[in-house]
N, CA, C and O of each residue as an XYZ file, in Angstrom:
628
protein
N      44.202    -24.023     32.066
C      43.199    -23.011     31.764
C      43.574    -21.663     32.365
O      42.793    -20.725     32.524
N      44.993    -21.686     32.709
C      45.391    -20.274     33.689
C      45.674    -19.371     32.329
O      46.105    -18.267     32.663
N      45.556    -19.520     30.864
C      45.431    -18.650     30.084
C      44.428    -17.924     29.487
O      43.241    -18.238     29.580
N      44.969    -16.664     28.684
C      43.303    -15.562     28.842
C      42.957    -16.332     27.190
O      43.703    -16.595     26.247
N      41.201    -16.550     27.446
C      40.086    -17.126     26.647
C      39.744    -15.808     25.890
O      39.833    -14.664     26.335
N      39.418    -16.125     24.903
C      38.432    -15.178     23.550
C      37.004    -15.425     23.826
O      36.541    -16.508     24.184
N      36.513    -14.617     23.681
C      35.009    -15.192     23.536
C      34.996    -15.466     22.098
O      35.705    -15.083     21.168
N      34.022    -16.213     22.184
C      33.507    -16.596     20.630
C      33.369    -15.666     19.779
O      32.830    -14.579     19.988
N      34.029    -16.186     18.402
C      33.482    -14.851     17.571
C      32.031    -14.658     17.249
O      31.900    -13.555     16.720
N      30.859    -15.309     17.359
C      29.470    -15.127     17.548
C      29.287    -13.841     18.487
O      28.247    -13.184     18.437
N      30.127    -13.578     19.168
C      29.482    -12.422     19.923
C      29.558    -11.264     19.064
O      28.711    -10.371     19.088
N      30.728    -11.271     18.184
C      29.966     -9.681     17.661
C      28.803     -9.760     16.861
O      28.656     -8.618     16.426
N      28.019    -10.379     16.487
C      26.808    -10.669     15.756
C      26.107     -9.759     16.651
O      25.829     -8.583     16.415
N      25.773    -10.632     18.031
C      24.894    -10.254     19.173
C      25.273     -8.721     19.375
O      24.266     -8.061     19.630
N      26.290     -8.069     19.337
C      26.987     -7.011     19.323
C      26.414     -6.019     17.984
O      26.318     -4.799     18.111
N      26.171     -6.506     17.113
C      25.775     -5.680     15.551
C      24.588     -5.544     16.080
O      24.270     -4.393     16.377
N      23.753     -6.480     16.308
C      22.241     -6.608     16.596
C      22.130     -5.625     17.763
O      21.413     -4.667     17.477
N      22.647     -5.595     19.013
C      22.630     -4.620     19.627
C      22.334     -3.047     19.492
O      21.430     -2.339     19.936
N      23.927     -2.682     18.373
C      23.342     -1.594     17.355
C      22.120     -1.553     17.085
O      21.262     -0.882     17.659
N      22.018     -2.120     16.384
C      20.517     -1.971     15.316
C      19.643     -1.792     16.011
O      18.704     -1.313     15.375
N      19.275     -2.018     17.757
C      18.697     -2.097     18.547
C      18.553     -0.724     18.919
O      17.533     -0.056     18.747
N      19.468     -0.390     19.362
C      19.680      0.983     19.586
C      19.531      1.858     18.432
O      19.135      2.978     18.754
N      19.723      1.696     17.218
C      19.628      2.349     16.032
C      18.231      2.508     15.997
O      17.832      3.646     15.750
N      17.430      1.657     16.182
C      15.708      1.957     15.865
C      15.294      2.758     17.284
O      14.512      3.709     17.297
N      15.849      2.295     18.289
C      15.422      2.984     19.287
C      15.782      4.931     19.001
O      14.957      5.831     18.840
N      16.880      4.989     19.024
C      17.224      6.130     18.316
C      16.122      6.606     17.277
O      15.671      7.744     17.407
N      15.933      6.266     16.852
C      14.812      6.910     15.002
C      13.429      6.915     15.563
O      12.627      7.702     15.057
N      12.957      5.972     16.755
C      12.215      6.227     17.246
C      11.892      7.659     18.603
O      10.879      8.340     18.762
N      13.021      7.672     19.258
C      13.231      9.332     19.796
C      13.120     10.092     18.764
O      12.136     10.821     18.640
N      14.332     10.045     17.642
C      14.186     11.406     16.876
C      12.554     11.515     16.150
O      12.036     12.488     15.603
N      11.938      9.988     16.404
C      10.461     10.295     15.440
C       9.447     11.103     16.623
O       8.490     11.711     16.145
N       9.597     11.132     17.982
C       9.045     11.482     19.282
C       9.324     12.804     19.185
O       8.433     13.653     19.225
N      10.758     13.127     19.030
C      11.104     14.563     18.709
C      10.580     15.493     17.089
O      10.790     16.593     16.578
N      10.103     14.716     16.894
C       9.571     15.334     15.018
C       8.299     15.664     15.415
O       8.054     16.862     15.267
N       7.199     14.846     15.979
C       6.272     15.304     16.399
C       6.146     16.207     17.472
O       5.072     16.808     17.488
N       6.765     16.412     18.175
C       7.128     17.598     19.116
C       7.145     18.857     18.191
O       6.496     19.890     18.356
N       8.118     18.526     17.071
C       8.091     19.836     16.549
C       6.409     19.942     15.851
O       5.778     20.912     16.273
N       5.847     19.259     15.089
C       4.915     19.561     14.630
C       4.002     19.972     15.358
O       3.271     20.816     14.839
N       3.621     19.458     17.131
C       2.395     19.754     17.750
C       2.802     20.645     18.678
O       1.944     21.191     19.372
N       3.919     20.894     18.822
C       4.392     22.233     19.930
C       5.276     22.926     19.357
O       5.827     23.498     20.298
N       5.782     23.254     18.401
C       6.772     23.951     17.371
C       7.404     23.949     17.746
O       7.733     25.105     18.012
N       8.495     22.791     18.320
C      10.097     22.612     19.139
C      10.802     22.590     17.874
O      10.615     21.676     17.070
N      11.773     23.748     17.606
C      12.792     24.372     16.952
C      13.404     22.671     16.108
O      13.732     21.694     16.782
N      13.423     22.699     14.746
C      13.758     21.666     13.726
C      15.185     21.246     14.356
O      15.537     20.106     14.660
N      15.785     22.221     14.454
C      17.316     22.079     14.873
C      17.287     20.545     15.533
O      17.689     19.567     14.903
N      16.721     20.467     16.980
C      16.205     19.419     17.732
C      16.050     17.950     16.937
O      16.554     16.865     17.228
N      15.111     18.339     15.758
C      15.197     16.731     15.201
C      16.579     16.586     14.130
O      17.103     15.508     13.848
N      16.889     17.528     13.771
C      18.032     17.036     13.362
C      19.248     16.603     13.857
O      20.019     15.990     13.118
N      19.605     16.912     15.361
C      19.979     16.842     16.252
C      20.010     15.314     16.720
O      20.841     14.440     16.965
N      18.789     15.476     16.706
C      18.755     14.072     17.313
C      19.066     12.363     16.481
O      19.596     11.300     16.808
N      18.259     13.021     15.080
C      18.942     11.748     14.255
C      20.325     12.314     13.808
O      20.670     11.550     12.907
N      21.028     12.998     13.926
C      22.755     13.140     13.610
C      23.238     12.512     14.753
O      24.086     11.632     14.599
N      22.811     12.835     16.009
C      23.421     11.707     17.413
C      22.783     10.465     17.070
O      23.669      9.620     16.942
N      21.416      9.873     16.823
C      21.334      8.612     16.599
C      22.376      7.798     15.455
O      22.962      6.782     15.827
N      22.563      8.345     13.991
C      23.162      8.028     13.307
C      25.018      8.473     13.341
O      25.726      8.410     12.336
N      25.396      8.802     14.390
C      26.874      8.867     14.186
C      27.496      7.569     15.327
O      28.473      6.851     15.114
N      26.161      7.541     17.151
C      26.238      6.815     17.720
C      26.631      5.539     17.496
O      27.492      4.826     18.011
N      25.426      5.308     16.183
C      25.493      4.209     15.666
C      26.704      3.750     15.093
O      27.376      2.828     15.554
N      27.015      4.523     13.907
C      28.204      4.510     13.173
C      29.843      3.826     14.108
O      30.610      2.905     13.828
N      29.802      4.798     15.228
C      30.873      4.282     15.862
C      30.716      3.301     16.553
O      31.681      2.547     16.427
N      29.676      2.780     17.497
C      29.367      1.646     18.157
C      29.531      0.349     17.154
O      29.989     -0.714     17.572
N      29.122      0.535     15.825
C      29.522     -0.279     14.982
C      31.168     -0.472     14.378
O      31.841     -1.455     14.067
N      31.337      0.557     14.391
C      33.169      0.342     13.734
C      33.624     -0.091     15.350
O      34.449     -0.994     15.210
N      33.493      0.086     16.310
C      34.265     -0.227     17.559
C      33.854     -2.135     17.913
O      34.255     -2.824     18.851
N      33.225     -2.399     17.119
C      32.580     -4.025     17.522
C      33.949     -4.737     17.566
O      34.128     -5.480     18.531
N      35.228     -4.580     16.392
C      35.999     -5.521     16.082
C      36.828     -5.022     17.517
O      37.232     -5.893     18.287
N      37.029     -3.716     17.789
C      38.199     -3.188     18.778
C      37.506     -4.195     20.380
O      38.252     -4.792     21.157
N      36.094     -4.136     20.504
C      35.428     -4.234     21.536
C      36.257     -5.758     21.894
O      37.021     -5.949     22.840
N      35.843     -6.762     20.818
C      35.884     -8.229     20.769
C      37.627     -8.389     21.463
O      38.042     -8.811     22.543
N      38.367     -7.778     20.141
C      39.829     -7.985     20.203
C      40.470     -7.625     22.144
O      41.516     -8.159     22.514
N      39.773     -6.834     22.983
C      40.182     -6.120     24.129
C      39.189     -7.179     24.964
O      39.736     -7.141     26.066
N      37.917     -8.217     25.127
C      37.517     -8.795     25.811
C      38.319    -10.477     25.905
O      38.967    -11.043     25.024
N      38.055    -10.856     26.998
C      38.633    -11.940     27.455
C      38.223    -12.196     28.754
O      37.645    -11.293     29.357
N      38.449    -13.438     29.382
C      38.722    -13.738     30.851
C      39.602    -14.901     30.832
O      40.144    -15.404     29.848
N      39.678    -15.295     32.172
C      40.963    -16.611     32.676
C      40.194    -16.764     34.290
O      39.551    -16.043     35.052
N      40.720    -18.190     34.251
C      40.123    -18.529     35.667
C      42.092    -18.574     36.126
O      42.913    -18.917     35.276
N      42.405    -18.265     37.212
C      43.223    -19.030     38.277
C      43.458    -19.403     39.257
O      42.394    -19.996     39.079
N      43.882    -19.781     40.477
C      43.354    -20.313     41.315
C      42.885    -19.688     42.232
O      42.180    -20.194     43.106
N      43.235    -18.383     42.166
C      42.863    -17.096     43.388
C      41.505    -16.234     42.720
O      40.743    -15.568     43.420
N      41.378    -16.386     41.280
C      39.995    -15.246     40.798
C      40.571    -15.454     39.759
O      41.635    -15.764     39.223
N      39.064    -15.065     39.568
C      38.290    -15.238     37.756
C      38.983    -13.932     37.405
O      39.582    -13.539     38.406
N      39.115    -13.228     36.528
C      39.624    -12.243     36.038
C      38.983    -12.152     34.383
O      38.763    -13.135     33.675
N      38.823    -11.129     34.107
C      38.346    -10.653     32.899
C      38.755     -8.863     32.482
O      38.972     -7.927     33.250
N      38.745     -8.895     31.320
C      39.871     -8.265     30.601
C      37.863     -7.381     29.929
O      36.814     -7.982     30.162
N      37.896     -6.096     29.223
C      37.522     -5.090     28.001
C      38.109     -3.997     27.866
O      38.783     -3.450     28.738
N      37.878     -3.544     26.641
C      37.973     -1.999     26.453
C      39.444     -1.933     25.848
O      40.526     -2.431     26.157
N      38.971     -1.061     24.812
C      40.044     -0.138     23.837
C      40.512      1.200     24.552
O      41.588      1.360     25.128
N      39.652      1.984     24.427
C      40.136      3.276     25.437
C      40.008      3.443     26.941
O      40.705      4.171     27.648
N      39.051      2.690     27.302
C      38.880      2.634     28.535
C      38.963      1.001     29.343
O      37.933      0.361     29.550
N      39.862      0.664     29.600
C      40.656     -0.288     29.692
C      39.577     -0.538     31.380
O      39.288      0.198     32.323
N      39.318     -1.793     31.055
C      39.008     -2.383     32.394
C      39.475     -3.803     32.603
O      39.587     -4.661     31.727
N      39.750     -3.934     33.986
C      40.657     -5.264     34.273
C      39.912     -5.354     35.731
O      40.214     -4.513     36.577
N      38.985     -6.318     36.021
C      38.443     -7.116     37.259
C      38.974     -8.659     37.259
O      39.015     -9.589     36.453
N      39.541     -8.299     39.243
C      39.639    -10.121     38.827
C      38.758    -10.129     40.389
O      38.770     -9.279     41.280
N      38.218    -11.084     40.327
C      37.095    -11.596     41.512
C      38.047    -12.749     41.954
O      38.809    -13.513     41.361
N      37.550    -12.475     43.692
C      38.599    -13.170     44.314
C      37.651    -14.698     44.445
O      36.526    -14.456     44.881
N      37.828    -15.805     44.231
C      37.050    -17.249     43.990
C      36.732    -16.918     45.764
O      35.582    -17.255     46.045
N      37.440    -16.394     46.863
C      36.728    -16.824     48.535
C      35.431    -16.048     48.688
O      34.509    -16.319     49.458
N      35.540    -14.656     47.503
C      34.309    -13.654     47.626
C      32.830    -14.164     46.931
O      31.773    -13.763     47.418
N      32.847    -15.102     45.727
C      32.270    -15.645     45.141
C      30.984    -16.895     45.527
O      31.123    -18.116     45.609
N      29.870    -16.145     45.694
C      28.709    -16.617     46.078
C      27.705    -17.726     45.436
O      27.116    -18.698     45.908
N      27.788    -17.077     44.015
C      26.961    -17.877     43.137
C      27.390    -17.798     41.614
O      28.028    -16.805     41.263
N      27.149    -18.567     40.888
C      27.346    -18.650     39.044
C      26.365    -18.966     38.677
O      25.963    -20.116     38.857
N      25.736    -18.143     38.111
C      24.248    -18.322     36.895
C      25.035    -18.231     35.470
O      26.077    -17.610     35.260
N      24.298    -18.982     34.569
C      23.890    -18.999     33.654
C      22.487    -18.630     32.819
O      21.414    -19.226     32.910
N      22.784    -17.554     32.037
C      21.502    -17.263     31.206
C      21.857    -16.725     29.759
O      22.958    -16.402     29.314
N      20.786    -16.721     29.234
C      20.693    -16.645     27.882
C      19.336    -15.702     27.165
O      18.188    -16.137     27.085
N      19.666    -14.701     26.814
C      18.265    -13.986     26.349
C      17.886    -14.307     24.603
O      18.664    -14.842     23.812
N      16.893    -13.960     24.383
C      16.902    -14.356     22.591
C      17.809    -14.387     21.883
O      18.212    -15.427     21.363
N      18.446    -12.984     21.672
C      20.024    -12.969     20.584
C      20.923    -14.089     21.297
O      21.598    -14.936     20.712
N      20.844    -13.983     22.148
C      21.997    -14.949     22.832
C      21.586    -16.744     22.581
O      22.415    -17.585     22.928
N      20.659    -17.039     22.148
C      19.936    -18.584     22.288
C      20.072    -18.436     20.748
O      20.802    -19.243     20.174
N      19.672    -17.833     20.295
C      19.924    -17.587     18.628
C      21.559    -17.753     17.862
O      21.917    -18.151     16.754
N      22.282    -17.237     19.054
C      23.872    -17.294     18.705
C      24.218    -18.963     19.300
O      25.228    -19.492     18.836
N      23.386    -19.749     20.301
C      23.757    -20.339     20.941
C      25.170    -19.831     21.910
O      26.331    -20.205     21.743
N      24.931    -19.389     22.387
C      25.490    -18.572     23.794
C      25.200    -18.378     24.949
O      24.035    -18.118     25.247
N      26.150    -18.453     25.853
C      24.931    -18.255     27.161
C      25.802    -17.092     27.741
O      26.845    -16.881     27.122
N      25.595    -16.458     28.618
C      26.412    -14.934     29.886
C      26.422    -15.930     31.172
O      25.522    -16.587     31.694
N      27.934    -15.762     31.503
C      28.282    -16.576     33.110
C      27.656    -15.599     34.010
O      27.683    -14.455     33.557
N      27.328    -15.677     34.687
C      27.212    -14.372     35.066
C      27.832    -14.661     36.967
O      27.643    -15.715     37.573
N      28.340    -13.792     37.376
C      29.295    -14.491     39.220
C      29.079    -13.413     39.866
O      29.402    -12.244     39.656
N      28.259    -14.133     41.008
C      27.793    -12.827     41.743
C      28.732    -13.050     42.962
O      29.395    -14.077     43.104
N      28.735    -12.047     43.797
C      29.530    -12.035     44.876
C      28.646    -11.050     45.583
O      27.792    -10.502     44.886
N      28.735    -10.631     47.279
C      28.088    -10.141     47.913
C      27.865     -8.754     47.334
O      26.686     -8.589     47.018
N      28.522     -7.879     47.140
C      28.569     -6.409     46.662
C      27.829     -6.771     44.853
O      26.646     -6.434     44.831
N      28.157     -7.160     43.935
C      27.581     -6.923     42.464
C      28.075     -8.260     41.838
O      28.922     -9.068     42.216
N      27.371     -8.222     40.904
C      27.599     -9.402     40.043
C      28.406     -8.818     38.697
O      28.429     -7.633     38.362
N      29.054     -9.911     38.012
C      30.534     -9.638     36.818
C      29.500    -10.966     36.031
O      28.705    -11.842     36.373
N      30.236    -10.328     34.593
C      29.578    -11.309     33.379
C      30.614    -11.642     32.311
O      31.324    -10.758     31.831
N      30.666    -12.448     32.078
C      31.291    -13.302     30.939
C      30.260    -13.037     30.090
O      29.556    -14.037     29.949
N      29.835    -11.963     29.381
C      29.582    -12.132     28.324
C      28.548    -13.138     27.249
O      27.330    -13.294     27.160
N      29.406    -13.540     26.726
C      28.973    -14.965     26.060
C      30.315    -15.964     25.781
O      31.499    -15.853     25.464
N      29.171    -17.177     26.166
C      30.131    -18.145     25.634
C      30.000    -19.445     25.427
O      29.666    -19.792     26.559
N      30.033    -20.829     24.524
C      29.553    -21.746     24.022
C      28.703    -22.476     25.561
O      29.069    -22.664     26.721
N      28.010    -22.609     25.143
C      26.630    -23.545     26.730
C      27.498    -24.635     27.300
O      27.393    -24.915     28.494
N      28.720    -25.541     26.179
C      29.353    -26.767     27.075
C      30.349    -25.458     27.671
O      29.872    -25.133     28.758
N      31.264    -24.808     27.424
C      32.289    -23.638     28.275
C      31.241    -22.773     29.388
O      31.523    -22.488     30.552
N      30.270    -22.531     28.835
C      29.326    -22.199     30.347
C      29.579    -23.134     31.647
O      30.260    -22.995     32.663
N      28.804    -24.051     31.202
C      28.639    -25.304     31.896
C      29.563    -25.925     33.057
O      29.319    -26.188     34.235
N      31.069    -26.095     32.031
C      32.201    -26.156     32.985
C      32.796    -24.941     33.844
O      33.404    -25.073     34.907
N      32.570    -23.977     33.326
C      33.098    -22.820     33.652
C      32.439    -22.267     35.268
O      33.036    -21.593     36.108
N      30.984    -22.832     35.337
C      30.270    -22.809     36.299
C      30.242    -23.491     37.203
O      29.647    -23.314     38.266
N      31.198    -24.763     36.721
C      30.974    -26.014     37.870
C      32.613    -25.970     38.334
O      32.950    -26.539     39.372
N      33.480    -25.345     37.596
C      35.179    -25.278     37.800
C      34.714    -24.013     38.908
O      34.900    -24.291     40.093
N      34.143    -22.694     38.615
C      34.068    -21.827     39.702
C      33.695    -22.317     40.767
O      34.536    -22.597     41.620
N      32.778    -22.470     40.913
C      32.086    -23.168     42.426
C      32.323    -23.715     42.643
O      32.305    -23.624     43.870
N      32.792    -24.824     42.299
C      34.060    -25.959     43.006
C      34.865    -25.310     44.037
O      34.864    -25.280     45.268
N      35.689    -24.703     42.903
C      36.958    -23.827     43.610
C      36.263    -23.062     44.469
O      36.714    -23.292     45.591
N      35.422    -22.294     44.518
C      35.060    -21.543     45.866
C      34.454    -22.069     47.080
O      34.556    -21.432     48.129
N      33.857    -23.132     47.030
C      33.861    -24.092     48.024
C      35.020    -24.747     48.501
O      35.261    -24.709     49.707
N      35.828    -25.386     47.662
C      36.750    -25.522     48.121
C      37.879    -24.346     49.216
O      38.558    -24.553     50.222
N      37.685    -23.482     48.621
C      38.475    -22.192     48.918
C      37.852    -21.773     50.782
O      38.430    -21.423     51.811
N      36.527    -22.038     50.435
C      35.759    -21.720     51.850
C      35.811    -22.613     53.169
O      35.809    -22.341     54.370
N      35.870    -24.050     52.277
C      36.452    -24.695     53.408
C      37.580    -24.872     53.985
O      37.700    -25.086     55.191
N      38.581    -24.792     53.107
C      40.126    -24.345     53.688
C      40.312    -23.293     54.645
O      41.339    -22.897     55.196
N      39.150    -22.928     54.734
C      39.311    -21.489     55.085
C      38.491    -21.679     56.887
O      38.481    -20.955     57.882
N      38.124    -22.521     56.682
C      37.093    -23.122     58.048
C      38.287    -23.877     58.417
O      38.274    -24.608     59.407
């Protein structure tokens, strides 16, 4: 398992839906900003403004879903979890398994809907997320970490 994992392709679903999330949220500002103009005469410019940033936001957050997927990953090895995103802005964390406190598992609606769950590994300073990924690869993924970091802690005693 010392090689780098895909997430499921179900995640860009959860990823589209996201959009759309933000897309209404968006139409709902620019609708906050429309009435502004009508009850305080805030310059039209403003709402157009605002749905041209809601609708271009959108636009690209959506064409970037396939780049997003193709650039995410993680790998367990025996020293840290490591996980891989990003097209232009390239991020690479690997968590050291001796720093590693706890592994939750959770799942919000889109995510129970995809059948998916987010690893999520906290360590003293912040917690790192896997994303999504099938509930049996959760499962092990949670019980292979904490293993190893117990293990790691007592070697260490």
């Amino acid at each position: 398992m010392n090689d780098t994992h895909k997430l499921p392709e179900r995640i860009k679903r959860i990823w589209y839906l996201s959009t759309l999330g933000s897309f209404i949220f968006g139409l709902v500002v620019s609708g906050g900003v429309a009435l502004g103009h009508m009850w305080w005469d805030w310059p039209m410019w403003l709402v157009f403004a605002a749905l041209g940033l809601t609708v271009v936001e959108s636009i690209i957050e959506l064409a970037l879903v396939p780049y997003r997927y193709a650039f995410s990953g993680y790998r367990i090895t025996d020293t840290a979890v490591e996980m891989s995103s990003g097209l232009f802005f390239k991020k690479h964390v690997a968590i050291p398994i001796a720093k590693i406190q706890n592994v939750t598992l959770k799942a919000g609606p889109l995510m129970q809907a995809q059948h998916l769950e987010q690893v999520v590994i906290a360590t003293a300073a912040t917690d790192h997320d896997i994303e999504g990924v099938e509930p049996q690869t959760a499962a092990k993924l949670r019980d292979r970490i904490m293993a190893r970091a117990i293990e790691v802690r007592d070697d260490a005693l």
